[in-house]
C-alpha positions as CSV (number, residue, x, y, z in Angstrom):
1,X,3.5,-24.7,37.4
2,X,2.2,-27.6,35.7
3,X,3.0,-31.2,34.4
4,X,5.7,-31.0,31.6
5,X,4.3,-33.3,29.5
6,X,0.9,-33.0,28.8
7,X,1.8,-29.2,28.9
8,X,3.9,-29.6,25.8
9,X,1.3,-32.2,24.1
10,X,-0.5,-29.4,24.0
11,X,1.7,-26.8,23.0
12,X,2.4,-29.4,19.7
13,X,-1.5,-28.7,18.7
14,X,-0.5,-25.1,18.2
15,X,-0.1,-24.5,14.4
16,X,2.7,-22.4,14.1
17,X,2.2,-21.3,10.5
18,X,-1.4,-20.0,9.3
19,X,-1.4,-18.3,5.5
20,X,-4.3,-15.5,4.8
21,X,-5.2,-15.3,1.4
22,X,-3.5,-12.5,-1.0
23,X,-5.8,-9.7,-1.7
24,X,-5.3,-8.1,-5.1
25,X,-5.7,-4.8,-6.6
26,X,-5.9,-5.8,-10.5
27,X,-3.8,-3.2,-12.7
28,X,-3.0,-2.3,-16.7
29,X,0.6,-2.6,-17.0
30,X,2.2,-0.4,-19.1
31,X,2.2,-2.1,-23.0
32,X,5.2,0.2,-24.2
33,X,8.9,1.7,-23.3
34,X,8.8,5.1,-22.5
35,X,10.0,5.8,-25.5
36,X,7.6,4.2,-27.6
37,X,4.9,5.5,-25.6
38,X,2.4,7.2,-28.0
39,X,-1.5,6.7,-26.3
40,X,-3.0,7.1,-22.7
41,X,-4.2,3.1,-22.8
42,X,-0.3,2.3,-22.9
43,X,0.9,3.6,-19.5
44,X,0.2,1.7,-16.4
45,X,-2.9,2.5,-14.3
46,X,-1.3,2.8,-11.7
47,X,2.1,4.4,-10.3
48,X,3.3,4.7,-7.1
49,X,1.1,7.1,-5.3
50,X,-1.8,7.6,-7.6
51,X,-4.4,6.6,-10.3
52,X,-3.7,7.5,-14.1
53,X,-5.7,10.7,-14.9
54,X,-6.6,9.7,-18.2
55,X,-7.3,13.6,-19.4
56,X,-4.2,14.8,-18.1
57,X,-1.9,12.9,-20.5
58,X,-0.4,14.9,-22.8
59,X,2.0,14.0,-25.8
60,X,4.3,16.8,-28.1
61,X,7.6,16.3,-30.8
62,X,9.3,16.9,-27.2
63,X,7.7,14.0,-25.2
64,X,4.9,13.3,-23.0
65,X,3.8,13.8,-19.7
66,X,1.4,11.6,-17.2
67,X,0.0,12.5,-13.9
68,X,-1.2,10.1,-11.3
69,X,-3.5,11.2,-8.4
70,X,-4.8,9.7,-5.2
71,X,-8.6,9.6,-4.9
72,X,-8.2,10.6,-1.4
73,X,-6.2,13.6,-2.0
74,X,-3.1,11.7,-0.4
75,X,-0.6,12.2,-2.6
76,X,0.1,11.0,-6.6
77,X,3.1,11.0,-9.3
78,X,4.3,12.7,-12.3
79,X,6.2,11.4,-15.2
80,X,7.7,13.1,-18.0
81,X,9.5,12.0,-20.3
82,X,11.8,14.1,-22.4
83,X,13.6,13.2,-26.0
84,X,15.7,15.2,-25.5
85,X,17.2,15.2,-21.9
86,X,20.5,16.4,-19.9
87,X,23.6,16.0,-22.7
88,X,21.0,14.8,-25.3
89,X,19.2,11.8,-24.5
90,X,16.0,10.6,-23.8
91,X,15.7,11.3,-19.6
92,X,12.3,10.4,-17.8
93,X,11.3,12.7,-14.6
94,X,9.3,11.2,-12.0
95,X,7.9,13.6,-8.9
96,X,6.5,11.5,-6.3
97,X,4.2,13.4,-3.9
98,X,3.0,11.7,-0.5
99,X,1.1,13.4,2.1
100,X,2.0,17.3,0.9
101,X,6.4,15.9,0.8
102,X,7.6,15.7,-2.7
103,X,10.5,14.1,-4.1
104,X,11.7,14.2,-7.8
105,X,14.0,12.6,-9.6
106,X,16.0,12.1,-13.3
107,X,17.2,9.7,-15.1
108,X,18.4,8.2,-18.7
109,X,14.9,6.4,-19.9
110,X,14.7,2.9,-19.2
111,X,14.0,0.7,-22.1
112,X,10.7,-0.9,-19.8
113,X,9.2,0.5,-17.0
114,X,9.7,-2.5,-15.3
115,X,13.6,-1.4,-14.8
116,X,12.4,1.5,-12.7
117,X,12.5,-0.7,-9.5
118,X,16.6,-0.2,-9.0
119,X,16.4,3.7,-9.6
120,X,13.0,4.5,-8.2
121,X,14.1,2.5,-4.6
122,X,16.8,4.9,-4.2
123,X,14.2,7.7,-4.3
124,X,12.9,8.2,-1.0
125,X,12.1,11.2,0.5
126,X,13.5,11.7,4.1
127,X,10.0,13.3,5.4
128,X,8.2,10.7,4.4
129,X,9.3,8.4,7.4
130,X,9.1,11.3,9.7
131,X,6.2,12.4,8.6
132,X,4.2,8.8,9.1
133,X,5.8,8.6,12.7
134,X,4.5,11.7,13.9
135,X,1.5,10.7,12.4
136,X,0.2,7.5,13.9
137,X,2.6,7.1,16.6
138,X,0.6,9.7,18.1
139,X,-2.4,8.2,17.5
140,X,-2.1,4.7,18.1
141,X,0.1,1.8,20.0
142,X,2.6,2.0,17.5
143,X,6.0,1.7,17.2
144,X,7.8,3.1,13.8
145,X,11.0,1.9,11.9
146,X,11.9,4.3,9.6
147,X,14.0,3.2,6.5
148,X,17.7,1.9,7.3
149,X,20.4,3.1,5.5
150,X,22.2,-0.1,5.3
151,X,19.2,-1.8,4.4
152,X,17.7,-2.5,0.5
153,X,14.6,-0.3,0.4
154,X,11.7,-2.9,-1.8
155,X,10.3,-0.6,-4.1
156,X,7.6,-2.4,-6.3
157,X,6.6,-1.6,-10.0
158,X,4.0,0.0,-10.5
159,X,3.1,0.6,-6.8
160,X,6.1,1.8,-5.3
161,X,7.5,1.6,-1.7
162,X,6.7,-1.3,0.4
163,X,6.0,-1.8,4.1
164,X,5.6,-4.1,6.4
165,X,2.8,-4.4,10.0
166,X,3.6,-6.8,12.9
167,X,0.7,-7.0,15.2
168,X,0.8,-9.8,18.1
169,X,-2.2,-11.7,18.2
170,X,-3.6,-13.3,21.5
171,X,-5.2,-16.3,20.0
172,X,-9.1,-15.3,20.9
173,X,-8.4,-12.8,18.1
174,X,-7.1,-14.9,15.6
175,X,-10.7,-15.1,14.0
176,X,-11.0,-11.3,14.3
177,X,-8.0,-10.7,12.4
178,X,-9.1,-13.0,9.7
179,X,-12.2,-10.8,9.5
180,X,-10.5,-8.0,9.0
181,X,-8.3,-9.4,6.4
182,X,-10.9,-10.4,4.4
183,X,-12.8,-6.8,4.6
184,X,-9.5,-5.0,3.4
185,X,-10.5,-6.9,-0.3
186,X,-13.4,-4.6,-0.4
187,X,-12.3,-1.9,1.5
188,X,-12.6,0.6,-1.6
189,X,-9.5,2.9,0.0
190,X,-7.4,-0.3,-0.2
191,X,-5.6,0.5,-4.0
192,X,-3.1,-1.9,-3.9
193,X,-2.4,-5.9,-3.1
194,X,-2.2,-6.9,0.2
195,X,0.2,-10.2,1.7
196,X,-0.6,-11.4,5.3
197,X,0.6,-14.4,7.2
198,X,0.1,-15.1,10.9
199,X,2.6,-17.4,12.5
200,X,3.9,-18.4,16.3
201,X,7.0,-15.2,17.2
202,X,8.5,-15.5,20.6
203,X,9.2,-12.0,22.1
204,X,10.6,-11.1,25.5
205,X,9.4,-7.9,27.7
206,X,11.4,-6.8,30.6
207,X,9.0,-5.2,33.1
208,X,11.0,-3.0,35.6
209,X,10.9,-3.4,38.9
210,X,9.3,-0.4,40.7
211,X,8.4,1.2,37.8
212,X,5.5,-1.2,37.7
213,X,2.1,-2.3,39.3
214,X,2.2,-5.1,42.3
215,X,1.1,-7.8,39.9
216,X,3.0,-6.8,37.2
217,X,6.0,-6.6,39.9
218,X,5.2,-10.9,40.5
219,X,6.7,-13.7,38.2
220,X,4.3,-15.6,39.2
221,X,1.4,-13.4,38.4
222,X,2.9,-12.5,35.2
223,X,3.2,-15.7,34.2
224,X,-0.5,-16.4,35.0
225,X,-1.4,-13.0,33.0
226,X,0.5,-14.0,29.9
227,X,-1.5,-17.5,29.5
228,X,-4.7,-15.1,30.1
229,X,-3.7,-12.1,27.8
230,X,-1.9,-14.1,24.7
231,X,-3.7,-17.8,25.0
232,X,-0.2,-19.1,25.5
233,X,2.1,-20.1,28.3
234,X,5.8,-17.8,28.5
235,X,8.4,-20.4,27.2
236,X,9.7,-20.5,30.8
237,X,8.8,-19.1,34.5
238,X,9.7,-15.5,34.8
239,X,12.4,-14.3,36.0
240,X,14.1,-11.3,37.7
241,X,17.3,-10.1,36.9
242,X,20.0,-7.1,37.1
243,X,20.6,-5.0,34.0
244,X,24.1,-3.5,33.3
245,X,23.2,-0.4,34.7
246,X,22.0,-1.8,37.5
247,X,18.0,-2.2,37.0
248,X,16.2,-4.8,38.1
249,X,13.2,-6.4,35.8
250,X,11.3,-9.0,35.2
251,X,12.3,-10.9,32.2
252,X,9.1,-12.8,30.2
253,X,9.4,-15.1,27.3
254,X,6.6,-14.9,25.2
255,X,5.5,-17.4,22.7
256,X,2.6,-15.7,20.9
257,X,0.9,-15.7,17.7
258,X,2.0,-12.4,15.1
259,X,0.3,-10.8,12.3
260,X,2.7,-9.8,9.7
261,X,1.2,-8.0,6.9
262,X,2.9,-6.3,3.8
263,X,1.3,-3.4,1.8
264,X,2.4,-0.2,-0.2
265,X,3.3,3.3,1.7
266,X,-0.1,4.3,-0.2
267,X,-2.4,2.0,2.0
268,X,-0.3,2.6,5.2
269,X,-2.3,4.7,7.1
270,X,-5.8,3.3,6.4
271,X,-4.5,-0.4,7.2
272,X,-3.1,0.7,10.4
273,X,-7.2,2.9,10.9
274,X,-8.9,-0.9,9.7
275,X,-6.9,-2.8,12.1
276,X,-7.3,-0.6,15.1
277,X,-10.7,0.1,14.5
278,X,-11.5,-3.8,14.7
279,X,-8.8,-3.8,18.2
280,X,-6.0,-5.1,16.6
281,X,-4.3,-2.1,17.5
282,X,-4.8,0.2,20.5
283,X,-4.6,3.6,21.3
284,X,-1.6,5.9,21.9
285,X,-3.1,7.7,24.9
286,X,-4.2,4.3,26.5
287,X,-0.5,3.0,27.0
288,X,0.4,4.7,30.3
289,X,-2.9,3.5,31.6
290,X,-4.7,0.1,30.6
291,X,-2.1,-3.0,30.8
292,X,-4.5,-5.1,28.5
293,X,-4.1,-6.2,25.2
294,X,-4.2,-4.1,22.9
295,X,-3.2,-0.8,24.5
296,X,-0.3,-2.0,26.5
297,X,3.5,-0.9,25.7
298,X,4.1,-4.8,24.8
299,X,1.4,-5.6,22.5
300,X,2.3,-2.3,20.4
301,X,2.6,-3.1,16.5
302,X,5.4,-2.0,14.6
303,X,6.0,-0.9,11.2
304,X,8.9,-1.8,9.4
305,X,10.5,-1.1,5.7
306,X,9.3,-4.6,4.3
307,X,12.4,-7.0,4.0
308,X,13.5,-6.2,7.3
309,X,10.3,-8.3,9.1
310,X,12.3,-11.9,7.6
311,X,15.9,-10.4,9.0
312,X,17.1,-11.1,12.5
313,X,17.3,-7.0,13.3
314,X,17.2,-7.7,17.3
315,X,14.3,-4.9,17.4
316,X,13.5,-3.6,20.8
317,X,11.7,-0.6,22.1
318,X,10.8,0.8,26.0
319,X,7.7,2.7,26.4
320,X,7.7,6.8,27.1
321,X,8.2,5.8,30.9
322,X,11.0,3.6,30.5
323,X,8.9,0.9,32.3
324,X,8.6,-1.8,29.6
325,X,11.2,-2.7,27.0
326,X,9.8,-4.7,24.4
327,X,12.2,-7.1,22.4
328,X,12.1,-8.7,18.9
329,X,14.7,-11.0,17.6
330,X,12.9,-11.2,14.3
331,X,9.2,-11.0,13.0
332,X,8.8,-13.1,10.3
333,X,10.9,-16.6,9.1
334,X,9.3,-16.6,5.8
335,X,12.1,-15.9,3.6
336,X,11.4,-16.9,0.1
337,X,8.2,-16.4,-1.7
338,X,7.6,-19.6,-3.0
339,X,6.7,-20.3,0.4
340,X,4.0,-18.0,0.2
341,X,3.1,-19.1,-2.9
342,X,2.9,-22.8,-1.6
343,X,0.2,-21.9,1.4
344,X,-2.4,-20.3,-1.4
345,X,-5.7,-21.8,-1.8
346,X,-4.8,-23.3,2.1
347,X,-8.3,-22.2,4.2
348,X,-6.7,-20.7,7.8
349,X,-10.3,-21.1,9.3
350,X,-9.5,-25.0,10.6
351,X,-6.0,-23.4,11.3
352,X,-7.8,-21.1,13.6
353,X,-9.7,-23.8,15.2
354,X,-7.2,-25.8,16.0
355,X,-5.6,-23.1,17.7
356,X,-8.6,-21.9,19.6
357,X,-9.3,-25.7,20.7
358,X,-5.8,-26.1,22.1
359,X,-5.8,-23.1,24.2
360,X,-9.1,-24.2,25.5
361,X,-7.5,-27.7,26.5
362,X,-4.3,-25.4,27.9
363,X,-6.7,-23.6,30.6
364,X,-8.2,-26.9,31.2
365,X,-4.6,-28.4,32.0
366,X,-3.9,-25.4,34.3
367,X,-7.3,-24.9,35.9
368,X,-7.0,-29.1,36.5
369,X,-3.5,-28.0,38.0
370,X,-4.3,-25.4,40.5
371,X,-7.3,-27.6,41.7
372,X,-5.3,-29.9,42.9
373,X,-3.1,-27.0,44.2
């Protein structure tokens, strides 16, 4: 379609890796064990699904007690801890409410808090996933991964459960989601820290042959609608091609740029609100309808357990029509956090520009192209 070379000069002006800030929620960490707990101002401010109620802490010969609510009325926790517990020794309970689904669970006191993480991440409530499905898959272009069983659920201490938000970004909204990161710091219904990279992802979508518009039907026109839509060229010409049972698609390589963000099961649901309010996320009832970004089957986010987003899961998903399948090898290739830690302080804004400046030269190169037919 165009020159190799100056093509792929181009591509190398791309940067494939650009780090958002980390946005942080400060927090008291608790200042005694459980057992030595004897004051409100020792427990952590914060736990799992709620905000210490300061007046609610109460403290006997038996034990204490501490309750934890959401501001919203979301959800909260409550922890109780008993001297004398099941076959005489010192047991903490911990309820953890989310979204009107409860889940409790014992177990002998740790000697820190801090050694919750193990027996707390084995504490998930079934509902929960269902629950959060139901709920914004219904609203928004969103596909849902609900916990794996053969997977390590990350359960952070103090602020529990941890998920993880891959949004594909078309380049012209590179500086949009950057915006919208950096309102989330004072977004006052954020309560807990926030990680966000955005990085190059190639993704494939297999577009089904008579299941399909005319134009989205073409190779060639898909190929001319990707470089439009994403900002990027596919990493080769489409294609079409028999499935196993028999269907025919066309196959497109994508090469696009994907925001991965990782956050507690508390902010969930106003993250995913934020980002699709600013149209980084599009609507549910628009995806049989509007084939632009973001409402389209193949520019749907997804929401995974966080861990998973750095593992090669092979994630794919069709739309309710079977017209689209959308596939993921794997989300994210940061795998350590030292390489988080290493991009801090880095300012994406000249990342973004660089970005922005090359896809401006990559329509030039095409546009030059086609004019000289």
């Amino acid at each position: 379609m165009t020159s190799e070379i100056p093509l792929k000069a181009i591509l190398e002006k791309y940067p494939d890796f650009i780090p958002l800030p980390f946005l942080v929620r400060p927090y008291r960490s608790a200042s005694a064990s459980p057992k030595d707990i004897v004051t409100v101002d020792q427990l952590p401010s914060r736990f799992f699904f709620g905000d210490l109620i300061d007046e609610e802490f109460r403290k006997d010969e038996n034990g204490w007690e501490a309750i934890y609510q959401d501001i919203e009325g979301n959800g909260g926790a409550i922890i109780t801890y008993k001297n004398n517990g099941p076959k005489g020794r010192p047991s903490l309970y911990i309820t953890n409410e989310w979204r009107g689904i409860e889940h409790s669970f014992c177990m002998v006191a740790p000697e820190t808090f801090d050694e919750l993480a193990y027996q707390a991440s084995q504490a998930y409530a079934e509902g929960w996933d269902e629950n959060a499905a139901e709920r914004l898959c219904s609203r928004y272009n969103l596909e849902y991964l609900p916990n794996q069983p053969e997977s390590y659920a990350l359960c952070g201490i103090y602020d529990g459960f941890l998920r993880a938000l891959a949004v594909p970004l078309p380049v012209h909204m590179l500086r949009k989601a950057y915006g919208c990161h950096i309102e989330l710091q004072e977004d006052k219904k954020i309560h807990t820290g926030i990680s966000s990279t955005i990085h190059l992802c190639p993704s494939i979508v297999n577009y089904v042959v008579g299941k399909n518009s005319e134009e989205l039907s073409n190779p060639s026109h898909l190929f001319l609608r990707t470089i439009q839509q994403l900002g990027r060229p596919p990493l080769s010409q489409p294609i079409e091609e028999s499935m196993n049972d028999g269907t025919s698609v066309i196959t497109v390589q994508r090469d696009h740029y994907l925001l991965v963000v990782v956050f507690t099961l508390r902010d969930m649901d106003r993250i995913v609100e934020v980002m699709h309010s600013r149209g980084l996320i599009g609507d549910r009832d628009q995806r049989l309808t509007n084939d632009d970004y973001p409402h389209a089957p193949e520019y749907a986010a997804v929401i995974v357990q966080s861990g998973l987003e750095t593992k090669s899961i092979q994630y794919n998903y069709f739309d309710e029509e079977q017209r689209r399948r959308t596939y993921y090898h794997q989300f994210s290739k940061l795998r350590r956090i030292d390489q988080i830690e290493q991009s801090e302080g880095i300012d994406p804004k000249p990342l973004i520009a660089q970005a922005e400046a090359a896809t401006d030269e990559m329509f030039k190169c095409f546009l030059d192209v086609m004019k000289k037919g």
